[in-house]
Each structure stands twice: as C-alpha cells, then as structure tokens.
C-alpha positions in Angstrom: 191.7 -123.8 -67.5 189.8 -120.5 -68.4 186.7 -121.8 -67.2 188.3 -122.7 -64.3 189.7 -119.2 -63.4 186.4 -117.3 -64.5 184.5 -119.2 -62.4 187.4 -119.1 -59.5 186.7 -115.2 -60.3 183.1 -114.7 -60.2 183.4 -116.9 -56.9 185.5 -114.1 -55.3 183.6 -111.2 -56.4 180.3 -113.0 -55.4 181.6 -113.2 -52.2 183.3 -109.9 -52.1 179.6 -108.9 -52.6 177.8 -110.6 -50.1 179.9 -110.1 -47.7 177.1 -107.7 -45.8 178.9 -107.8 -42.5 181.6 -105.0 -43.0 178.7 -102.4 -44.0 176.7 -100.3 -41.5 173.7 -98.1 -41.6 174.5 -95.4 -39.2 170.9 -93.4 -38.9 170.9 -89.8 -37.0 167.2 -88.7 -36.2 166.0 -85.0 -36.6 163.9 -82.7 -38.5 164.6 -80.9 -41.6 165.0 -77.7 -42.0 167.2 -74.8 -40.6 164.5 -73.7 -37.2 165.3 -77.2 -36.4 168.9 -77.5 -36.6 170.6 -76.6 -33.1 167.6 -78.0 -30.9 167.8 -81.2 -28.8 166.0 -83.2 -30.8 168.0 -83.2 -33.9 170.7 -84.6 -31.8 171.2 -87.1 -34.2 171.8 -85.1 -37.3 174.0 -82.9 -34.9 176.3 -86.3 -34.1 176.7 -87.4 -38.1 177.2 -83.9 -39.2 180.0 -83.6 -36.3 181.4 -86.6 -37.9 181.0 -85.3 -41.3 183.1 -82.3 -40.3 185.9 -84.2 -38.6 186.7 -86.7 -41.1 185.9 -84.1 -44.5 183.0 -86.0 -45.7 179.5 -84.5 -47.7 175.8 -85.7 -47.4 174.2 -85.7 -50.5 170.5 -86.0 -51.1 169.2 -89.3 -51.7 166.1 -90.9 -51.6 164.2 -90.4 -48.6 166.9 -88.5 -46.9 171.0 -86.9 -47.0 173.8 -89.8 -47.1 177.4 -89.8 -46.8 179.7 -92.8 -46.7 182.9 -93.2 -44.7 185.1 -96.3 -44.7 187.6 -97.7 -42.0 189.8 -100.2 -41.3 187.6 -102.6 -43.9 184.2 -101.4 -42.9 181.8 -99.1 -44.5 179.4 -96.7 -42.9 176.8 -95.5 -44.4 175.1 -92.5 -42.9 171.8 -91.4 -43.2 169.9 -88.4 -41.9 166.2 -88.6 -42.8 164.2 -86.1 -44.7 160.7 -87.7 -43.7 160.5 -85.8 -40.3 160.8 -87.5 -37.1 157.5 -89.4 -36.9 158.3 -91.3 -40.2 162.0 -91.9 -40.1 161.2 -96.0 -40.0 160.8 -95.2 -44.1 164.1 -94.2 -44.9 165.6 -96.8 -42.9 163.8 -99.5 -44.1 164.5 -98.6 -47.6 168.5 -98.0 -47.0 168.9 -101.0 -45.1 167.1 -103.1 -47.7 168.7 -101.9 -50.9 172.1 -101.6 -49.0 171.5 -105.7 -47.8 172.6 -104.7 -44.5 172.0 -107.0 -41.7 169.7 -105.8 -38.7 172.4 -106.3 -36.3 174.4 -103.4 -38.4 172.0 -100.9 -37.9 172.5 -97.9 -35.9 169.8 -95.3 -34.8 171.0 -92.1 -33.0 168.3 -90.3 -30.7 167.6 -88.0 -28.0 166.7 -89.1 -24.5 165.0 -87.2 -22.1 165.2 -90.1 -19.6 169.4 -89.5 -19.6 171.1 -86.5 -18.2 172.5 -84.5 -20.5 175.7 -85.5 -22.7 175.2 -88.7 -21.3 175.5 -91.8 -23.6 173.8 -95.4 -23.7 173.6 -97.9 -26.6 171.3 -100.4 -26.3 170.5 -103.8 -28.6 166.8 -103.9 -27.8 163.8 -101.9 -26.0 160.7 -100.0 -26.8 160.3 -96.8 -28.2 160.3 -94.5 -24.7 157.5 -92.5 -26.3 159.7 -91.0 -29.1 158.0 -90.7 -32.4 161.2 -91.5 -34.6 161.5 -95.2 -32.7 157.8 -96.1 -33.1 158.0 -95.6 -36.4 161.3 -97.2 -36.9 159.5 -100.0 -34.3 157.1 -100.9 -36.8 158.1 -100.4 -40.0 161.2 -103.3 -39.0 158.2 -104.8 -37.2 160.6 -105.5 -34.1 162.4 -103.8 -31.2 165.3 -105.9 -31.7 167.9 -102.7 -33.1 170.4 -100.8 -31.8 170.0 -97.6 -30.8 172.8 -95.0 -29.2 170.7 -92.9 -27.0 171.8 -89.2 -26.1 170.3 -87.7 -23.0 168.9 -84.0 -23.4 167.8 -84.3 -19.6 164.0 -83.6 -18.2 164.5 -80.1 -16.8 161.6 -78.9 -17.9 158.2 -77.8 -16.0 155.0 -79.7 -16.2 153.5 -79.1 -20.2 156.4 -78.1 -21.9 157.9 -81.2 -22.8 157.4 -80.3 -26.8 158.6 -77.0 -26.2 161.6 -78.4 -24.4 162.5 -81.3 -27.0 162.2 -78.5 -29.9 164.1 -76.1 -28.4 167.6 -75.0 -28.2 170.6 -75.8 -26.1 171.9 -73.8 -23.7 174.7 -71.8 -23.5 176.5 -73.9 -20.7 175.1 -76.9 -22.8 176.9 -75.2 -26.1 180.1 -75.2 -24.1 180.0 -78.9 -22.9 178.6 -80.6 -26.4 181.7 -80.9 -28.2 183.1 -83.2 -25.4 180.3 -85.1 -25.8 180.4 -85.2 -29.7 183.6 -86.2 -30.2 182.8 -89.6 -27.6 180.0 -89.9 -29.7 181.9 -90.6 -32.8 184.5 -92.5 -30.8 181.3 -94.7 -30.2 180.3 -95.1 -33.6 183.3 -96.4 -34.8 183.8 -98.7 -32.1 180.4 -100.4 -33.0 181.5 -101.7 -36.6 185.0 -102.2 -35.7 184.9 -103.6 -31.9 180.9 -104.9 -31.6 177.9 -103.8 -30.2 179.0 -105.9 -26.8 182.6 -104.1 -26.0 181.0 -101.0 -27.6 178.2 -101.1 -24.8 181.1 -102.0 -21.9 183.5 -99.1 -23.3 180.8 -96.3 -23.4 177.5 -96.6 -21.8 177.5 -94.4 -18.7 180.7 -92.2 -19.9 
C-alpha cells in the first residue's frame, strides 16, 4: 500500500512538473543602460517594466539578463529583458527557454516596428526578421522563424539616413501623452496569449 501511494505521489509531482504548457517566456527587446531607456527601440523593456509597475513585481538580475515572474489564473510568466544588447538577444532567450523547458509555441518576443504606425499593435506566429538586429539573432540562434512576436510600431517618420538616429531616439511629447493607452493594451495582450491563445489573442488585438 505504501508503495502504492509513493509511487501514485511521485506520478503527480512528475506530472505537475512537466506540465510545460502553463509557463511562458515573455522577452522585451532593448538596450541596457539609462541613455537607452525612453527611446523607441527599447520598446520592449518599456512594455514589461509597465507591467512590472502595474501588478508590483521586481526584475532581478539573472543570467544573461533582468527576470521577474508573474502568475495568473494557473499560468506562469516569466519575463525577461536582455542584458546582451539588441544584436545578441537570441542568447538569453535560448538559454531561459531551455533551462525553463518552455515550449517554442510559449514564447513571446516584444519589438519595435518601424513598418507600423505608431502605438499600433500586431502579434504574429511566424516571419522574418524585418531587418531588426534583435530578431536575426533570435532567428538563428532558435534556427527558425517559427515564434511569436508582438510587434509595436514606432512609425517611419523619419528623413532619408536617419533611420539609426530615429530608432535610438526619444519619443515625442505628443507620443509621451498617447503611450500609456497603448501600454496598458499591450499588457492586456500579453495576458491574453497564455490565458486565451496566440489565435483569439491575434483576432482580439492586432490592428487595435
């Protein structure tokens, strides 16, 4: 009987344990450091520190980059911001999403988009890299284009040869004034990808 219920035990807990589908590596892209920090390409360490704020949670410094965890409704987000820079980000998520055993299709990246207007919002299963460093990297380090990424437009309105100086720079004023709008939908969206799927997530948001 003993052996019966120790083994009925370790059963449970083994599954309890690899049950991989409830967790969910939620990656922000951005560069380190404070002359960084309010620009439009750190847009994704703007959207998980937003998060952060609203639900009381701290990034600590990990391995390859600052983590926080946040748990809902049975799921478990993990959240990483990168401290490899931009153009090597697919090392910290390669890591995390190994040692974490979290399934490809749980994976989140968070990145600019100059393509979008700005504020606007598009998650996408699949697709190249749009000439952005942090999803090449990401690209081929997960040797596939099969993730999902939440893209946040920053708009194009810049003139011929100052695309760099563009991307790195800050937002606006009238920019400032909108962005909390758009912040709290983007949070709205994360959540809805672990709890509602990448599918209904896509139909709810993309375009809003």
């Amino acid at each position: 009987m003993w052996q019966f219920l120790s083994n009925a035990f370790k059963k449970k807990n083994t599954t309890a344990e690899q049950d991989p589908m409830k967790k969910f590596l939620i990656v922000g892209l951005g560069n380190i450091g404070e002359k960084y920090q309010n620009t439009r390409h750190n847009i994704g360490f703007k959207i998980l520190d937003y998060f952060a704020d609203k639900e009381n949670l701290v990034f600590e410094t990990k391995k390859l980059g600052d983590m926080a965890t946040y748990k809902l409704k049975g799921r478990t987000f993990i959240f990483l911001k990168p401290n490899t820079y931009m153009n090597l980000s697919g090392k910290a998520v390669l890591y995390w999403l190994t040692k974490e055993k979290i399934p490809l299709e749980n994976v989140l990246v968070i990145t600019d988009d100059l393509n979008l207007p700005f504020g606007s919002i598009r998650l996408k299963t699949k697709g190249s890299d749009g000439g952005h460093n942090g999803l090449k990297d990401i690209q081929e380090k997960l040797n596939t284009t099969k993730y999902n990424r939440f893209r946040f437009g920053i708009s194009d309105t810049f003139s011929k040869g100052r695309q760099v100086d563009y991307v790195l720079g800050e937002w606006t004023d009238d920019e400032n004034k909108k962005l909390n709008e758009r912040l709290d939908k983007s949070v709205e969206l994360i959540k809805s990808f672990a709890l509602a799927g990448v599918n209904n997530t896509m139909n709810t948001f993309n375009g809003k």
